[in-house]
N, C-alpha and C positions, 0 to 999 in steps of 0.2 A: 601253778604249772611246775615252779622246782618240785616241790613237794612232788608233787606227782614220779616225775623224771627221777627224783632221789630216791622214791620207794620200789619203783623199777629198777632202777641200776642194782639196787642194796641184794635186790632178791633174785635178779640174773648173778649176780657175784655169789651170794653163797648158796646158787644153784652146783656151782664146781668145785666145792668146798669139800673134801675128803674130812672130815671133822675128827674122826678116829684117828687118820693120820696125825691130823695136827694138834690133836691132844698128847698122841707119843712123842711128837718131836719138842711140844713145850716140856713134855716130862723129861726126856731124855737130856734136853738140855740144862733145867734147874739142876739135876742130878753133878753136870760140869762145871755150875758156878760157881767158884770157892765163897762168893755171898751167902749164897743160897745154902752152900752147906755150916758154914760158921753159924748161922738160921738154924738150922735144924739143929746143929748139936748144942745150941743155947736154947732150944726149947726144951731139950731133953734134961739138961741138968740145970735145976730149979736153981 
């Protein structure tokens, strides 16, 4: 019966899910983390 209950909730919740959006805002935010950029500019120079 969870099981049941937990694959219903999973897929009412990413029934509201804008996904596009929240691929911009994860993109948009890696672009602010100075982690995330120190990352990239260490993958660039070998």
């Amino acid at each position: 019966m969870d099981e049941e209950y937990a694959r219903k909730l999973h897929a009412e919740l990413n029934k509201y899910i804008d996904w596009d959006v929240a691929i911009d805002h994860v993109k948009l935010k890696a672009r602010e983390d100075p982690a995330v950029q120190r990352y990239q500019v260490m993958k660039r120079k070998p």
